[in-house]
C-alpha positions in Angstrom: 183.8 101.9 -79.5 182.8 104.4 -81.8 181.3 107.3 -79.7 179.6 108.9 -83.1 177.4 105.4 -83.0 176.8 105.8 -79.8 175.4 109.8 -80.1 173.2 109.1 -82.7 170.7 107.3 -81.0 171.1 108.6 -77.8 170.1 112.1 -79.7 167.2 110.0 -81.5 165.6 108.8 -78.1 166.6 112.3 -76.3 164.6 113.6 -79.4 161.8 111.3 -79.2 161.2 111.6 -75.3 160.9 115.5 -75.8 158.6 115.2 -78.0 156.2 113.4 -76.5 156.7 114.8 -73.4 155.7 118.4 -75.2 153.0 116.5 -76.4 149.6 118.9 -77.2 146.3 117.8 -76.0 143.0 118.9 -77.3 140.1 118.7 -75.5 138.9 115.9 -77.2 141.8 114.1 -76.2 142.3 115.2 -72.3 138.3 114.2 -72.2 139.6 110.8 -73.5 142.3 110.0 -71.0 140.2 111.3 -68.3 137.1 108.9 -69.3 139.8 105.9 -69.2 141.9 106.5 -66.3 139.3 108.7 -64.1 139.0 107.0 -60.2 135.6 107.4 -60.2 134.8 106.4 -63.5 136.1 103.3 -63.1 134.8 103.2 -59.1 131.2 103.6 -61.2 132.1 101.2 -64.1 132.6 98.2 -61.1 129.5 98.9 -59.6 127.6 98.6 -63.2 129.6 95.1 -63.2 128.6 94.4 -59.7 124.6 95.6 -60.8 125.1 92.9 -64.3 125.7 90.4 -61.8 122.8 90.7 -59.5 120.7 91.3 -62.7 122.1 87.7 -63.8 121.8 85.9 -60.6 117.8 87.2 -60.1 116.9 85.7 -63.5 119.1 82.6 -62.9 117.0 81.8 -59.8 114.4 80.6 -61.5 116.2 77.8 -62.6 115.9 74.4 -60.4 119.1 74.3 -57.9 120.8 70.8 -58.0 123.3 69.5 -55.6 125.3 66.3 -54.7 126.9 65.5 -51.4 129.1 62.3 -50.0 130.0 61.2 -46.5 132.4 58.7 -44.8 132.0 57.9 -41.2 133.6 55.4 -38.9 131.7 53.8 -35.9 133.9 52.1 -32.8 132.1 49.6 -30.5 128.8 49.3 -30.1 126.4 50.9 -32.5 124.0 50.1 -35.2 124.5 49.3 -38.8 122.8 52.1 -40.8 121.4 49.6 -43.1 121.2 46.4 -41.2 119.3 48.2 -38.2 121.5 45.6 -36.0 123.4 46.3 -33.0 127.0 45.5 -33.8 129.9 45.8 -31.5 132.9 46.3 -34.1 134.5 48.3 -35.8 132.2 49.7 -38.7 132.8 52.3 -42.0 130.2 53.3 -43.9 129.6 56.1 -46.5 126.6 57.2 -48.8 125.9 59.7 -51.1 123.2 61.8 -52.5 121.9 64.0 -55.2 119.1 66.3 -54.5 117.1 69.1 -56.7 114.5 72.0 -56.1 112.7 74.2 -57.7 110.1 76.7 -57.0 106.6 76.4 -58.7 105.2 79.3 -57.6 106.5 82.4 -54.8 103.5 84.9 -55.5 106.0 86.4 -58.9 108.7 87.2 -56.2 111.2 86.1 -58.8 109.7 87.8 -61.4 109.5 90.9 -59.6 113.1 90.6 -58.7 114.3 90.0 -62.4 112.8 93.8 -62.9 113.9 95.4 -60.2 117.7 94.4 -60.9 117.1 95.1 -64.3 115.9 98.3 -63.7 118.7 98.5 -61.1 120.9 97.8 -64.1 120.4 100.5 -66.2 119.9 103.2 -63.3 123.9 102.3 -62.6 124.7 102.7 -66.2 122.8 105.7 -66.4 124.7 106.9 -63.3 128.0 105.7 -65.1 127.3 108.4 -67.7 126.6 111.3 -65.1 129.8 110.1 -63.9 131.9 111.0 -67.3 129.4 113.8 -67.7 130.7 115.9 -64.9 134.3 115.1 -65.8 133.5 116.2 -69.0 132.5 119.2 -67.6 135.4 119.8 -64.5 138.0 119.5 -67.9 136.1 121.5 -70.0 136.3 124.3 -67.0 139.4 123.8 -66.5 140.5 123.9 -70.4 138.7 127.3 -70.6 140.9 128.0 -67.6 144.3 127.5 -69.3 143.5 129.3 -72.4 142.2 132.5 -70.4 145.1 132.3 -68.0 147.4 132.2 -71.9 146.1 135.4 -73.0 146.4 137.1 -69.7 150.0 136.4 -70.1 150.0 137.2 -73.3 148.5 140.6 -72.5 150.6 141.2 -69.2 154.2 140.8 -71.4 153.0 142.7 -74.4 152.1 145.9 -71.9 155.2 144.8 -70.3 157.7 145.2 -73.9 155.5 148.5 -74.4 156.8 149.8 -71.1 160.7 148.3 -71.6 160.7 150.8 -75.1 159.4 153.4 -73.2 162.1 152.8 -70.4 164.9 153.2 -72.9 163.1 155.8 -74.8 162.7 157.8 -71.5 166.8 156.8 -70.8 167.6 158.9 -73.6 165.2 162.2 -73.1 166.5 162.6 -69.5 170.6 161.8 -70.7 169.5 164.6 -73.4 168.4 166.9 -70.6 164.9 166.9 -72.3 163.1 165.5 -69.0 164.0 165.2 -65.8 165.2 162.1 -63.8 162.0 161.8 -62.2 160.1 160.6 -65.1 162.8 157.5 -65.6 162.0 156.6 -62.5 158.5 156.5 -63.0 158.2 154.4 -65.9 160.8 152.1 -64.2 158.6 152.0 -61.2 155.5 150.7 -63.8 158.1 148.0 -65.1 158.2 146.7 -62.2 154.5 146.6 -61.3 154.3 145.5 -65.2 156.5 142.4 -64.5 155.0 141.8 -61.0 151.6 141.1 -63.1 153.6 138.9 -65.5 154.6 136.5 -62.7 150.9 136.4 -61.4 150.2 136.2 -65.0 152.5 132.9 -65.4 151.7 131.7 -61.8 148.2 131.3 -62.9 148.6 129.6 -65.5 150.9 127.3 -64.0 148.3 126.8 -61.3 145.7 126.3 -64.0 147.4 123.4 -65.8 148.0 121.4 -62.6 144.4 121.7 -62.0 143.8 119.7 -65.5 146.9 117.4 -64.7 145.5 116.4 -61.1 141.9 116.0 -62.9 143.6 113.6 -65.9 146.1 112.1 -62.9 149.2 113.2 -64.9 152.5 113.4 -63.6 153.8 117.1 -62.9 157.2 116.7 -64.4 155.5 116.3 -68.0 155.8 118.8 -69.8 151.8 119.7 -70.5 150.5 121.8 -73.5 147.2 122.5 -74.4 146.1 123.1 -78.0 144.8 126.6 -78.5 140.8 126.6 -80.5 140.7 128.8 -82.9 137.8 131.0 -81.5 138.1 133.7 -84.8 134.8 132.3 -86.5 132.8 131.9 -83.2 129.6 133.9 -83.3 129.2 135.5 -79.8 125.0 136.0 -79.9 122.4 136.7 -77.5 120.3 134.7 -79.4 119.7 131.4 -77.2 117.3 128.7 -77.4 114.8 129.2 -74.2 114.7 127.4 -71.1 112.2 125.7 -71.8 113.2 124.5 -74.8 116.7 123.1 -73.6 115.1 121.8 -70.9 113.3 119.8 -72.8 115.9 118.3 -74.9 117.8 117.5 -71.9 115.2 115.3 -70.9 117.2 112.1 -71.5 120.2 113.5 -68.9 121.5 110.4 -67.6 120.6 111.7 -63.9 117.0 111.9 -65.3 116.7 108.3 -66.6 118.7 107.5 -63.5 115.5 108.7 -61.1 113.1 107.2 -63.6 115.1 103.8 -63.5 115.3 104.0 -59.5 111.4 104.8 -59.3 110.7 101.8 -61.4 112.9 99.8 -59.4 111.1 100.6 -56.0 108.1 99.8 -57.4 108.1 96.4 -58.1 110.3 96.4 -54.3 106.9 97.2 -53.9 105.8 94.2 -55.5 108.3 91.4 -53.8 107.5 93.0 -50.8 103.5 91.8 -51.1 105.0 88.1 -52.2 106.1 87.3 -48.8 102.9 87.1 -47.8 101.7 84.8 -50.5 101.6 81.2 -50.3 104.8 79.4 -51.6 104.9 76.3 -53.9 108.3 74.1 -54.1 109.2 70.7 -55.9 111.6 68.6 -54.8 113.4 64.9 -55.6 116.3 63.2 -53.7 118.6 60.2 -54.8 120.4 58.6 -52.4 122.6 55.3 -51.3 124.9 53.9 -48.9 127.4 51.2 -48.3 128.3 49.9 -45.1 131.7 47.1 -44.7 129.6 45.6 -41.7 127.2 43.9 -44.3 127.5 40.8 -45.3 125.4 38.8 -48.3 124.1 35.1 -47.3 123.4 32.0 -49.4 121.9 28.5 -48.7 124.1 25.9 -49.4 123.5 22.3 -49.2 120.3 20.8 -47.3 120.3 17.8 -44.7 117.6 16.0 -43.0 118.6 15.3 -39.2 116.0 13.1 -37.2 115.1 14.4 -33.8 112.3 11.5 -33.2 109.5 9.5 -34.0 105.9 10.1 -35.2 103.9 8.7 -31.8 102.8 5.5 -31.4 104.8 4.7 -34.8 108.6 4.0 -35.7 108.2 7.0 -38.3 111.3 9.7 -38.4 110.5 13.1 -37.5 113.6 14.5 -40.1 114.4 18.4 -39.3 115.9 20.3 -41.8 119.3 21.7 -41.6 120.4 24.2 -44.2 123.8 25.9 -44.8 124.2 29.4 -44.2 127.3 31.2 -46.7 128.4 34.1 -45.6 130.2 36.3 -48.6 131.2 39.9 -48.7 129.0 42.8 -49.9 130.7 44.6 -52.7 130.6 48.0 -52.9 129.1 48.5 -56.3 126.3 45.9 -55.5 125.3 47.3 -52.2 125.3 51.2 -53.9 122.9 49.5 -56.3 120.4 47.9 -53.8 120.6 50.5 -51.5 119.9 53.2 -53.6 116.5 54.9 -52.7 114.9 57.9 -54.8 111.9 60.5 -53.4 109.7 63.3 -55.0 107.9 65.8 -53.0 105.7 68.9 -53.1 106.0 71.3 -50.6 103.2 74.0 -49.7 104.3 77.3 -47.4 101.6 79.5 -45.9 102.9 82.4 -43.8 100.3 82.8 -41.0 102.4 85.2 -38.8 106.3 86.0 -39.1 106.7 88.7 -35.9 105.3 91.7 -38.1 108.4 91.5 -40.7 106.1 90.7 -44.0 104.0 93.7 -43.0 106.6 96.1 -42.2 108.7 95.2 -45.2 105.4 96.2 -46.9 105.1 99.5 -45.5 109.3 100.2 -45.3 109.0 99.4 -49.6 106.1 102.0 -50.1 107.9 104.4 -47.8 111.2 104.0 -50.2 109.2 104.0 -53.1 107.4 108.0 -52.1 110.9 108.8 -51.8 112.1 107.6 -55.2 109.3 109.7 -56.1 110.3 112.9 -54.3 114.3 112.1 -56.0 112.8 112.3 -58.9 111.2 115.6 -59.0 113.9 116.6 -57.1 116.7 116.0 -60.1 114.5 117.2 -62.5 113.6 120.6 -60.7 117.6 120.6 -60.2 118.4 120.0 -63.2 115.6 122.6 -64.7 117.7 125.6 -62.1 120.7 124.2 -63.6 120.0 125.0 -67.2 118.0 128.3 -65.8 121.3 129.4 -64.3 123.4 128.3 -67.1 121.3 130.5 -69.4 120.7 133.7 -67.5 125.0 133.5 -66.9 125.2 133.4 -70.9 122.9 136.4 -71.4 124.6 138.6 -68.7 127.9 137.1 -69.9 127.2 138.5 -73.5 126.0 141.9 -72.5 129.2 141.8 -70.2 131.3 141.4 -73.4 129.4 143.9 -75.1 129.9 146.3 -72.9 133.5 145.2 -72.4 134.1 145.6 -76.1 132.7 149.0 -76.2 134.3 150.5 -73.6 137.9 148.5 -74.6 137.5 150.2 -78.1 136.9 153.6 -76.8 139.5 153.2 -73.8 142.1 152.1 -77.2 141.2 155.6 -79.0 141.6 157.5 -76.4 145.1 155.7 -75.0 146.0 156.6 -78.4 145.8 160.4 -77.4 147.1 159.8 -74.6 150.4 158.0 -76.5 150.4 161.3 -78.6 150.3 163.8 -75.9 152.8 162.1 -74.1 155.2 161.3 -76.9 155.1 165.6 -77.2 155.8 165.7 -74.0 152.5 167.2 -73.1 151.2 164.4 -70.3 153.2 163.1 -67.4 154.4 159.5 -67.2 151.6 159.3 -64.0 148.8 160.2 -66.2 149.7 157.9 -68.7 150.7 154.8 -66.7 147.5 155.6 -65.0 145.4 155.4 -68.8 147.9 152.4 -69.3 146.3 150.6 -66.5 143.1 151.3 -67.2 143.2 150.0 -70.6 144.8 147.0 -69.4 142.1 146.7 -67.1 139.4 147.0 -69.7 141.1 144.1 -72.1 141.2 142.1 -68.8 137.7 142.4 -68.4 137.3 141.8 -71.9 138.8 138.6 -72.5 136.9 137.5 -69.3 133.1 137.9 -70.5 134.5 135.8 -73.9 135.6 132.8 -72.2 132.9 133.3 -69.6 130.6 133.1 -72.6 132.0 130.3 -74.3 132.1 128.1 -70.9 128.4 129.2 -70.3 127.1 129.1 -74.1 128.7 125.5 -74.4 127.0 124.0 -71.7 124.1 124.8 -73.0 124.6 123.1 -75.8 125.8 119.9 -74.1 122.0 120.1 -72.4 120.5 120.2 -76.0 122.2 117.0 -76.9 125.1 118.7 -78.5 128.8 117.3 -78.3 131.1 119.0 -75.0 133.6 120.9 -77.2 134.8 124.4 -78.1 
């Protein structure tokens, strides 16, 4: 076999399988996945499909309920025919069958009530469905924010890193010149090492931070997981916000509010069907049934014939009596069905007088539930109202964090730049100048923390004013 033709598309596939195993996801896309494949979104899609059916059922109650039923049976010795009424001491089958209906004329608008309170029921699970993909919206976006912080910490922690390897060399040289002494080598050796210790932790967070989004989206660790990096240049970091007020109002339609409102409505008319059971109950009702029975017989009259038994008294007149044949034939099974067949229509009238204190209690147990639906309520909306408070006082003192982040990062980068003179002249030690190393490596730390801080804090406010989870 020719081993080129066999290379060729092993390479190919090899090629292939890399690269969509170094696929890059957006956040658009991990959001995606998640919403699909997500446990608990699809736990909360099957109770929405559980809530449909109910919702169905309730309004198909109102219908009338129709049923049919057979039954054979087989009677040894003595017993009586079920349609002759006879004692009979043989072996007997019969069978009949019926069809029956029902429906409910009136139940004191229990089924009506019950129509809205699964509807309701209905649409506080789909509401709850969307809370649902709403917090892992909300878990990626925090963890997306995550990765690319974790990024330019690495990024940071190997460029201060590749400052001190030029300086290692650089030193190398002085101290093989006789121009400084051994000491300072080891010095700046010593901050290479604390340099690449904070690479590792550097790396080690971020690997920590993307198998926090893989376990979230339920992929595998072996694949090999990029991000895709926003491009944050044109993003306006302002303390301009909108107030609290005002994003609380426009997050007024949060699913977990219209999930509340749905559940109050539902407890109401609970309310409602509770108070039916003590109405009077209306039901109509018909029945068709027939039988068959192999102990039956059909009889005819066959010829006549006039027997005398004796004479008129006092005269040599006949007395004749009459003596008619008697044919017995078989009952057939179609013709018995037919004359057997007996049909009924009733009206039924239910008055509960006293059921052991359960229409009363059900009563009081429904406007207990319903206060409570109430209280939830106010509950998520004062929630949700802290929510966007906290959310927007963590922006502001996220911004003025930046702020003053950026200040002191641009004057802690002037005056590391003296410092880089003076000790390129030789007139600093390596100590002092590891030492304003460090601290400006601190500051940019700090720095790129208040952005994405901001950016995590400023974007969910916007998801409360209706605006699209992105970055």
């Amino acid at each position: 076999m020719n081993i080129k033709k066999m290379v060729i598309p092993i390479f190919f596939a090899a090629s292939v399988f890399i690269v969509q195993a170094q696929e890059n996801w957006g956040l658009d896309q991990c959001i995606k996945h998640a919403l699909e494949n997500n446990m608990q979104i699809k736990q909360q899609s099957l109770n929405v499909l559980y809530s449909n059916n109910l919702a169905t059922l309730s309004k198909a109650a109102v219908l009338p309920s129709l049923n049919a039923g057979a039954s054979h049976n087989f009677n040894f010795g003595r017993a009586i025919d079920p349609y002759t009424n006879e004692f009979i001491s043989t072996n007997v089958q019969s069978n009949n069958a019926y069809v029956s209906a029902r429906m409910n004329l009136f139940t004191g608008l229990q089924q009506y009530n019950n129509i809205r309170k699964t509807s309701f029921d209905l649409l506080a699970g789909q509401s709850d469905l969307e809370k649902t993909k709403n917090d892992v919206s909300m878990l990626i976006a925090t963890a997306y924010l995550q990765i690319l912080f974790s990024e330019e910490l690495l990024q940071i922690s190997q460029a201060r890193l590749t400052v001190t390897e030029s300086q290692i060399l650089r030193t190398e040289k002085l101290v093989t010149a006789g121009s400084l002494p051994e000491g300072n080598l080891l010095e700046v050796q010593s901050q290479a090492a604390q340099e690449t210790l904070q690479v590792i932790n550097a790396q080690n967070q971020l690997n920590s931070s993307k198998l926090t989004l893989k376990q979230i989206l339920d992929i595998k660790s072996n694949v090999d997981f990029q991000i895709i990096r926003p491009d944050f240049s044109a993003y306006v970091m302002t303390s301009q916000l909108l107030s609290v007020e005002e994003i609380y109002s426009a997050a007024a339609g949060m699913p977990q509010i219209k999930s509340a409102e749905y559940k109050l409505q539902s407890a109401e008319r609970s309310v409602a069907i509770a108070y039916a059971g003590a109405s009077p109950k209306l039901s109509l009702s018909a029945n068709l049934s027939s039988g068959y029975s192999d102990a039956r017989k059909q009889y005819s009259i066959g010829n006549a014939t006039f027997i005398p038994i004796g004479f008129v008294e006092g005269t040599t007149t006949k007395v004749l009596s009459p003596s008619v044949e008697r044919i017995e034939e078989p009952y057939s099974f179609v013709d018995q069905y037919t004359d057997n067949a007996s049909s009924s229509i009733g009206i039924s009238l239910s008055i509960p007088i006293f059921n052991n204190l359960q229409i009363g209690k059900n009563i009081s147990n429904s406007k207990i539930s319903l206060q409570n639906s109430r209280l939830q309520l106010e509950q998520t909306k004062n929630q949700l109202y802290k929510d966007i408070q906290q959310a927007h006082a963590d922006a502001q003192a996220a911004f003025a964090k930046f702020e003053g982040s950026t200040k002191a990062f641009n004057a802690m980068q002037l005056s590391f730049k003296y410092t880089q003179q003076k000790f390129d002249l030789g007139l600093l030690t390596s100590v002092d100048y590891n030492l304003a190393k460090n601290q400006l490596a601190n500051t940019e730390s700090q720095l790129l923390q208040a952005k994405y801080e901001y950016i995590f804090k400023k974007s969910i406010l916007d998801f409360y004013s209706g605006k699209e989870l992105r970055f």
